[in-house]
Phi, psi and omega in degrees: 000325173269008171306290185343281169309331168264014180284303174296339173298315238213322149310344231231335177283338198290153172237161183088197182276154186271327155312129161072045170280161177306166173292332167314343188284348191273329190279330185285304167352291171280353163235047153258309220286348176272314162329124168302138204275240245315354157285347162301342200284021188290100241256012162259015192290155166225196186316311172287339154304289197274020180254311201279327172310324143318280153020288169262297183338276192278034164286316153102343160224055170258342194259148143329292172254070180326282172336265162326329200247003160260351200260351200273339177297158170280156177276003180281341195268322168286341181287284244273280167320300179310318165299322165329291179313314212276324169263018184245165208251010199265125198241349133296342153297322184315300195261355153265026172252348230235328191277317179285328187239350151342122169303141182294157196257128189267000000 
């Protein structure tokens, strides 16, 4: 349980765009993308916990099964990363946690 959170910590330092991210993004990366999604739910998590879950979340290829496993967050942890996303200034983060973590339209 505490890999995770300092995996997302340290995904979390990153900047820029998710295309062409630096290469260092990669080993956390790929050992987000092998986590059980219910290990994001970490409830000591803070910004940088919830900068890297964005991150890896709204990439849209970092998991197998992507899809299933966002449909799969509880929604106080998808409310909470989406406000995260809502106050950074970056506006490709933005809208792609908004295409990925938006709750679906009814």
């Amino acid at each position: 349980m505490e890999r995770t959170p300092a995996l997302l910590h340290w995904y979390g330092s990153g900047s820029g765009r998710h295309f062409g991210h630096p290469l260092h993004e990669d080993v956390p990366g790929q050992l987000l993308g092998a986590a059980p999604i219910a290990d994001l739910t970490d409830p000591r998590a803070g910004d940088r916990h919830d900068a890297g879950a964005v991150r890896h979340l709204a990439d849209g290829k970092t998991r197998p099964d992507q899809k299933r496993d966002i449909a799969r967050l509880p929604e106080p942890l998808r409310a909470r990363l989406l406000a995260h996303t809502r106050r950074c200034a970056d506006p490709d983060e933005q809208r792609r946690a908004e295409r990925w973590l938006a709750p679906p339209q009814t």
